[in-house]
N, C-alpha and C positions, 0 to 999 in steps of 0.2 A: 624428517618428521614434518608432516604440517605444521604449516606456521599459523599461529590465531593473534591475539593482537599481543604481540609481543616484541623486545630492542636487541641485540646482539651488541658481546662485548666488541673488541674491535681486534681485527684480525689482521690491521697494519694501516698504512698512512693512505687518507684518502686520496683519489688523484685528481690531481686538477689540472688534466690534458684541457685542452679547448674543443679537440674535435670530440669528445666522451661530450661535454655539453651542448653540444650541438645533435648530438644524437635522441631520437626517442624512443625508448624502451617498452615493451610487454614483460614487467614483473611480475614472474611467475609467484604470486604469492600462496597458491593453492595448487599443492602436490598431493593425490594420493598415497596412501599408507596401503600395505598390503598384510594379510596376518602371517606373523611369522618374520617381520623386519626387523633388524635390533637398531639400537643408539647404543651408544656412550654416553648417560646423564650427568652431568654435573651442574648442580644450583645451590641455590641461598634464596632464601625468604623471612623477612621480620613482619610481626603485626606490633600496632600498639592502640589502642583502644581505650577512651574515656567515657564516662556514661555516669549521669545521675538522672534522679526524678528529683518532679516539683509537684507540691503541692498546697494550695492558697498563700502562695510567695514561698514557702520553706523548701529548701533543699535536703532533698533523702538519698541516700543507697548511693553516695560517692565513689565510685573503683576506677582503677589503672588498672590492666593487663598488657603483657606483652607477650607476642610469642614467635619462636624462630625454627627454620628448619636449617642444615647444610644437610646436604645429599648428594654421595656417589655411587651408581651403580651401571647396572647393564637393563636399558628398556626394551622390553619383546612386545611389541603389538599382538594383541590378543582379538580384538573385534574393531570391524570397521563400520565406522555412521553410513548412514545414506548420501552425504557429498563426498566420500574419500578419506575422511578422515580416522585418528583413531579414535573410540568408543571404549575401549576397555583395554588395558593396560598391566603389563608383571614388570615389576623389577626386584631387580635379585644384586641386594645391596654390596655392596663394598666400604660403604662410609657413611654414618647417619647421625646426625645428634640432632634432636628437637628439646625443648627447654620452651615451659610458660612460665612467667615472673619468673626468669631465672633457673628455675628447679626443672630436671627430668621431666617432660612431657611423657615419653615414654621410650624403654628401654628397646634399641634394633641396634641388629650385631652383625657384624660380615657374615656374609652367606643366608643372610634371612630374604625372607620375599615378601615386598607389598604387592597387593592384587589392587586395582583400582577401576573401579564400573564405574561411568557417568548415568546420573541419571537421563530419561526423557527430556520430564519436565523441568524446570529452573535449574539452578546450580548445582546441585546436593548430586552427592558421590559416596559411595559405596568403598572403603575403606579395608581391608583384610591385612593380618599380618601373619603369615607361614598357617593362613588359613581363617584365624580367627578377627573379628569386626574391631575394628580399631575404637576407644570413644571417642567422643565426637571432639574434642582438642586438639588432640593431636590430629585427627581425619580432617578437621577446617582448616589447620594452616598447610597441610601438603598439599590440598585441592585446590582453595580459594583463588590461588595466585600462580600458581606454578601449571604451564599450560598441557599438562598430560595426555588429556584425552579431551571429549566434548559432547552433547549431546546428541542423539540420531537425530537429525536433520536432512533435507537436503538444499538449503539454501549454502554457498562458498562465500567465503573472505573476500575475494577479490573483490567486487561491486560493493562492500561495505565501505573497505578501504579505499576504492577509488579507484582501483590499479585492474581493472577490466579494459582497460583502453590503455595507449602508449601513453609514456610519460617524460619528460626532460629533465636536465639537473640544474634544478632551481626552480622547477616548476611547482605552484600552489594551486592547491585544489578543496572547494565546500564536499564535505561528505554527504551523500543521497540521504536525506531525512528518512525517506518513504521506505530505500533498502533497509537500512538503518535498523529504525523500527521492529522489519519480519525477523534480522535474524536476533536482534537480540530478545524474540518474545519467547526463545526456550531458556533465558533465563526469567524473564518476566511476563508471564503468560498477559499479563494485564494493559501491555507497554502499547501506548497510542502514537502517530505520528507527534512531534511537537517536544516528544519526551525525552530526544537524541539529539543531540546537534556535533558536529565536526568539524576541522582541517585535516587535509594533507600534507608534506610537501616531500617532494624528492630530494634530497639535504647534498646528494653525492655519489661515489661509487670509489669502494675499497679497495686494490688490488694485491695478491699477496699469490708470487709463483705462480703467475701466468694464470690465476684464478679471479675472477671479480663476485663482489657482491652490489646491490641496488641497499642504498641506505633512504628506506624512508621513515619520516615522522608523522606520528598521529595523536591529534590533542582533540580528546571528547569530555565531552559533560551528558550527564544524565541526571535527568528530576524523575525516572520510571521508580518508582517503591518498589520494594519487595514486597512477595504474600505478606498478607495478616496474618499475623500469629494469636489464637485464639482469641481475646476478648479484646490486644491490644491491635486500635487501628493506626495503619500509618498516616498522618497528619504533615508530614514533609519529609523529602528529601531528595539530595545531591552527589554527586558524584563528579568529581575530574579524574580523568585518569590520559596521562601523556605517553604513550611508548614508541620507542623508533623498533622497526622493522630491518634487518641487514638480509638482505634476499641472496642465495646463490644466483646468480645468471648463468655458468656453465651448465656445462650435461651431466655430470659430476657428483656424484650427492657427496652434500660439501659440509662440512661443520655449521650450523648456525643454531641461534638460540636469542636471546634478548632481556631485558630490563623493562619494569613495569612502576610507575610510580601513581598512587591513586593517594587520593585524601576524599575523604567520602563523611556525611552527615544526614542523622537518623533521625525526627520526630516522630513520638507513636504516642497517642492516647489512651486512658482507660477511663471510665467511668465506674465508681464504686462506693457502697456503701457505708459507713463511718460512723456505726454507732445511731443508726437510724437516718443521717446527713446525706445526702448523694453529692459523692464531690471528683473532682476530676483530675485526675494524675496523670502527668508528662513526663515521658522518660525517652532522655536526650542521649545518644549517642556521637560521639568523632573518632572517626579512624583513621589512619595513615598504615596503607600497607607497600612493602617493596621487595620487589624478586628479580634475581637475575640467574639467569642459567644457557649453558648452552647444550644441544644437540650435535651427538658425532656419530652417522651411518656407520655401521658394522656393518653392511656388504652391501655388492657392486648395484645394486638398483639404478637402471637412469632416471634421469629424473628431467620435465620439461627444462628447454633450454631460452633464455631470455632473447628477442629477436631484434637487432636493430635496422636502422631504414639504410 
């Protein structure tokens, strides 16, 4: 499966030969998908979410939510973006529980099928279950975080991540503001240079039965806002988000998949009327989201092979 910014569990003890560090690597981090390829999916995903308004010092509309998925099934690629990736996605479950505050999110039962369309524009995805549109609760925490599919684009991963050029183990790298920026403006049509910033680094390399993996780490922040939502503007906000990357290096299509850990903050404004008053209400969002899942090719695809000097 293309890999997008995402960690992989660990697939056995890193190695720490000296001649592997001495070496420099092309990690392959952008593999075409093809229609018609399957996975093995297996992940986990929590949200938790705080949020209140202010207005003229007073605090209004205080809520917590939380929400989770665990998910196993069979991933079939259904449409591919314009860089190789997937764009629309079936899976046809074997294991599924989602749960908001606790309660049934919504009820999927072995043998059912999620359909999943990425949008064009920003994040927002298209939802279906054994046909019918999911609402939108349950459809935000199975997209949000868990890296399915992805917008038609043609811009790749690699140049965002850094990993366009060979790399070492221990090597540190500034992420390209300017790459940065293009590709993340199909989630943020609005996103300016300035509004991205980065690190890389190559952390290591996994081996397990004559297989390796490229373990990179990636620590971003973003001040890009999401759209406006009708009358309320966005007035701030931020984003971290740290995930390591475990890349196959063989020719092999190999198990991989990752961990995603974000904490993210909202300010939005409205301005409104009050009894004849014009006054102005802030409503403050924090969230902390976290996903881990991995990817396992169901047939023989090759896949690029990582090249050392």
């Amino acid at each position: 499966m293309k890999i997008l910014m995402v960690m992989l569990c660990s697939f056995g003890l890193v190695a720490s030969a000296q001649s592997a560090d001495s070496q420099s690597f092309l990690i392959p981090a952008d593999r075409p998908e093809k229609v018609g390829s399957k996975h093995h999916l297996e992940s986990h995903a929590t949200i938790h979410v705080d949020s209140f308004a202010m207005a003229d010092g007073k605090t209004y509309m205080e809520t917590s939510e939380t929400g989770s998925v665990d998910l196993i099934g069979t991933l079939t690629v259904v449409a591919i973006a314009s860089n190789g990736g997937s764009s629309a996605v079936d899976i046809l479950i074997d294991q599924c529980e989602m749960t908001t505050n606790g309660n049934p999110a919504a009820v999927i039962q072995r043998g059912d099928r999620l359909s999943i369309v990425k949008q064009v524009a920003v994040s927002n995805c298209i939802v279906r279950l054994n046909g019918v549109e999911l609402d939108q609760k349950p459809a935000f925490i199975i997209t949000t975080f868990l890296p399915l599919c992805e917008p038609d684009r043609t811009e790749h991963f690699a140049p965002v991540a850094g990993l366009d050029v060979r790399r070492t183990v221990g090597e540190r790298w500034t992420l390209n503001p300017a790459v940065f920026v293009q590709y993340m403006k199909a989630y943020s049509p609005g996103a300016k240079e300035g509004d991205y910033s980065g690190t890389g680094e190559f952390t290591g390399i996994t081996r397990t039965n004559n297989e390796e993996w490229a373990n990179v780490r990636l620590d971003m922040t973003s001040i890009a806002p999401p759209p406006d939502k009708g009358p309320w503007k966005t007035t701030g906000f931020r984003a971290k988000r740290v995930v390591s990357l475990s890349i196959p290096l063989g020719d092999k299509p190999l198990k991989h998949g990752g961990e995603i850990n974000q904490t993210q903050k909202t300010w939005m404004g409205n301005d409104y009327n009050n009894h004849g008053i014009l006054q102005h209400l802030l409503f403050n969002t924090a969230s902390q989201y976290h996903a881990i899942y991995t990817f396992t090719p169901l047939d023989a695809d090759k896949t690029p092979k990582g090249q050392t000097d």
